[in-house]
C-alpha positions in Angstrom: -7.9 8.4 -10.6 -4.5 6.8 -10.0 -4.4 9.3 -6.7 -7.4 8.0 -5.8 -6.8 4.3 -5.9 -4.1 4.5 -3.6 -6.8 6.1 -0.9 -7.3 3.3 1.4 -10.0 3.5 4.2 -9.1 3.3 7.8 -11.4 1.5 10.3 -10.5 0.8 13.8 -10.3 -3.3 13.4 -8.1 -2.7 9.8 -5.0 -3.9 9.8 -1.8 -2.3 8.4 -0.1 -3.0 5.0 2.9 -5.2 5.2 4.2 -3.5 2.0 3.5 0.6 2.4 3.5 2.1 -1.4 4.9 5.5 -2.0 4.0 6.5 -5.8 3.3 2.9 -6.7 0.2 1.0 -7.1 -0.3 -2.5 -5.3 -2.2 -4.7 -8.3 -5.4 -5.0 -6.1 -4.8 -0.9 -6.4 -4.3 -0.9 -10.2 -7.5 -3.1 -10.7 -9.3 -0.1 -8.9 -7.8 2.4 -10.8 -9.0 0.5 -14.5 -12.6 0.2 -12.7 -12.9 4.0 -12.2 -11.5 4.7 -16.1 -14.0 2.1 -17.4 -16.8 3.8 -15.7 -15.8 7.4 -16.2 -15.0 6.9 -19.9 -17.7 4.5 -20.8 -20.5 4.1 -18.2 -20.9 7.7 -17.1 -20.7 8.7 -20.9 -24.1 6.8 -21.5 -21.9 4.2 -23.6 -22.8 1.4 -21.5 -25.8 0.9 -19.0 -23.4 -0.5 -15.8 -19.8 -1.1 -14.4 -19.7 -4.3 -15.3 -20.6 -3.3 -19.1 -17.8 -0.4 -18.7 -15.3 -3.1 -17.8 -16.0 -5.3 -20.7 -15.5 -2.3 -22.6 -12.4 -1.4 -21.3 -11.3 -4.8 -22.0 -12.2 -5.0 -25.2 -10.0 -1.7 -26.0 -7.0 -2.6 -24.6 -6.7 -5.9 -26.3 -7.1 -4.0 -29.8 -4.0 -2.7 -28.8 -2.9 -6.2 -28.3 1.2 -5.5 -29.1 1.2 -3.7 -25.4 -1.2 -5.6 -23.7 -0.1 -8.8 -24.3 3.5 -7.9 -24.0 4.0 -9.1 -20.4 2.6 -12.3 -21.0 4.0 -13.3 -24.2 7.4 -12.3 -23.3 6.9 -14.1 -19.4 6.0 -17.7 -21.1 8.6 -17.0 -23.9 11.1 -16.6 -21.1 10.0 -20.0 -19.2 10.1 -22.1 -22.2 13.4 -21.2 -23.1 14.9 -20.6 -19.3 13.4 -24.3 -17.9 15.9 -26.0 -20.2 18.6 -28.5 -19.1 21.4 -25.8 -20.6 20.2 -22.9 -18.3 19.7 -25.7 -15.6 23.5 -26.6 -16.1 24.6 -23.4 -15.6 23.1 -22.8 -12.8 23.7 -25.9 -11.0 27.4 -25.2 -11.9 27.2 -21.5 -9.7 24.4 -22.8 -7.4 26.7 -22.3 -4.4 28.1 -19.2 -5.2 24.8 -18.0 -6.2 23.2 -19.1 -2.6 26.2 -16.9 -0.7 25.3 -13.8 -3.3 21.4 -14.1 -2.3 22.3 -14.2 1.4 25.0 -11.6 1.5 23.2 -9.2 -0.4 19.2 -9.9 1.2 17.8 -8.4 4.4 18.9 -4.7 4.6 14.9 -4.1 4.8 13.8 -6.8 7.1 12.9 -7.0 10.3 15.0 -8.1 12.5 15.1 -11.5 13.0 13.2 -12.4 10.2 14.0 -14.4 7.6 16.3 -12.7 4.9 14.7 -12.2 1.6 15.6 -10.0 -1.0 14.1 -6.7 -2.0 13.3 -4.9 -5.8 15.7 -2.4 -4.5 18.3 -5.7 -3.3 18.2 -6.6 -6.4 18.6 -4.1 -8.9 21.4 -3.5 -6.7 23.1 -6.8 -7.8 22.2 -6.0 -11.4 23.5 -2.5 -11.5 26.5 -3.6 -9.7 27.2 -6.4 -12.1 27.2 -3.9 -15.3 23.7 -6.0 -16.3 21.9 -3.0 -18.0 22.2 -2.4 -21.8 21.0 -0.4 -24.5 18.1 -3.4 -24.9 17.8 -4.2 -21.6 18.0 -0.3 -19.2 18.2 -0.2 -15.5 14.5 0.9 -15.7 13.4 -2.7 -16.6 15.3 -4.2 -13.1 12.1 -3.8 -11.5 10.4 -6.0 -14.4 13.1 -8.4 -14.3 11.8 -8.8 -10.6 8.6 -9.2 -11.5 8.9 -11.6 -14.1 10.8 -13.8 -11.2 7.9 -13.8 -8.8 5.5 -16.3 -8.1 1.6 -14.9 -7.4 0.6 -15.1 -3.8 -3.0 -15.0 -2.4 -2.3 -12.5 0.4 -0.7 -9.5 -1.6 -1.6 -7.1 1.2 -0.8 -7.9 4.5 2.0 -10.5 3.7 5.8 -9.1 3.0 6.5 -12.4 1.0 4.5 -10.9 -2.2 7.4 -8.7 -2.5 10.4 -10.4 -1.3 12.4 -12.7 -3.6 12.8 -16.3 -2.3 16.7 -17.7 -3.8 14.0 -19.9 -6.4 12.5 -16.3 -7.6 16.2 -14.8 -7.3 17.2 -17.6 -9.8 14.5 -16.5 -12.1 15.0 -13.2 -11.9 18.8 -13.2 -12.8 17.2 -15.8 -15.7 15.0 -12.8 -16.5 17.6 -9.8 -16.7 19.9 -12.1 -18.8 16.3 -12.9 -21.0 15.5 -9.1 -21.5 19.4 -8.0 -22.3 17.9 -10.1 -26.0 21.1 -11.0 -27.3 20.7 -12.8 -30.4 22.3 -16.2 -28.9 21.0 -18.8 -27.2 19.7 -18.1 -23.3 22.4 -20.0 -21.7 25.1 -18.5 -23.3 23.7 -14.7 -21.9 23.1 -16.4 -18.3 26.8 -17.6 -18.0 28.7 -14.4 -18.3 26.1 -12.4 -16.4 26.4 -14.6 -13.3 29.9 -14.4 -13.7 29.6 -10.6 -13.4 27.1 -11.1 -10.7 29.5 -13.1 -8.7 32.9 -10.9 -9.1 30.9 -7.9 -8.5 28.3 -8.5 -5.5 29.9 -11.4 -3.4 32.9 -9.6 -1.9 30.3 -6.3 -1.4 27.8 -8.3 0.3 30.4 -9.9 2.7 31.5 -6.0 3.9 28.0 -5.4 4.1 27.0 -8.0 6.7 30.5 -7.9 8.4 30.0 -3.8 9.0 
């Protein structure tokens, strides 16, 4: 099913993704693939009459298992309430410019050329890894939900790059986010300090070579 998914149909008039996945599923992609399990597990089964039914169904099973479900949404506004604070705002405002020459030095390597540089997943868990972000509570295999956690939703997921590029805003959060899920029993500010301090001795000089090379 999750092979399946991926299967896009080619017309003549289609136009190509902006974002090719490998192994990964796009979200319009993952709401395919939780269509085809409600209806294989509850509408062909005789359970329900319909798809629509089988989705409600579906539904209705994953929230009983509420603690995952409702994981990345609980944790997302936790975040925001406690990152949108005139502390975290300090601190950032205090490495703002540094922060701006980090996001620049170390964005583009997958752009086209001459487009605007933005910063990719892989950009960025760069910067993290670099910086010595990952710990025992927060592993290098949650970078990628630290990204996601600092992206705005778009309407145009498929054909636009921007979807899955960070703007410097989205870079902000998502340096908000890594020092969020690191869950350090202290105040959110007081993880967000030394982390861009480890961001800045660690990337800037790197990203500098980079664009000079």
């Amino acid at each position: 099913m999750f092979i399946a998914a991926r299967v896009r149909e080619k017309t003549p008039g289609m136009r190509p993704l902006a974002v090719k996945a490998s192994d990964t599923l796009l979200r319009f992609q993952f709401l395919e693939l939780l269509l085809r399990v409600a209806v294989a597990r509850f509408a062909k089964t005789g359970e329900v009459p319909n798809a629509s039914a089988a989705v409600d169904k579906l539904f209705d099973k994953l929230l009983s298992s509420s603690e995952v479900v409702e994981r990345g949404n609980k944790e997302l506004q936790n975040f925001l309430a406690l990152y949108h604070t005139e502390s975290c705002d300090a601190v950032l405002k205090n490495h703002e410019s540094l922060l701006r020459s980090i996001y620049g030095c170390n964005s583009g390597r997958f752009d086209a050329p001459g487009g605007e540089r933005q910063m990719s997943a892989k950009e960025f868990e760069d910067v993290l890894a670099d910086a010595g972000a990952f710990t025992e509570s927060f592993p290098q295999r949650e970078a990628m939900y630290a990204f996601a956690m600092g992206m705005q939703l778009y309407p145009d997921e498929l054909f636009d790059v921007t979807s899955s590029k960070m703007s410097f805003l989205e870079f902000l959060h998502g340096l908000g986010a890594a020092a969020y899920l690191r869950r350090e029993n202290v105040p959110l500010a007081a993880t967000l300090e030394p982390l861009l301090k480890r961001v800045a001795g660690s990337r800037l000089l790197t990203g500098m070579l980079r664009m000079l090379a």
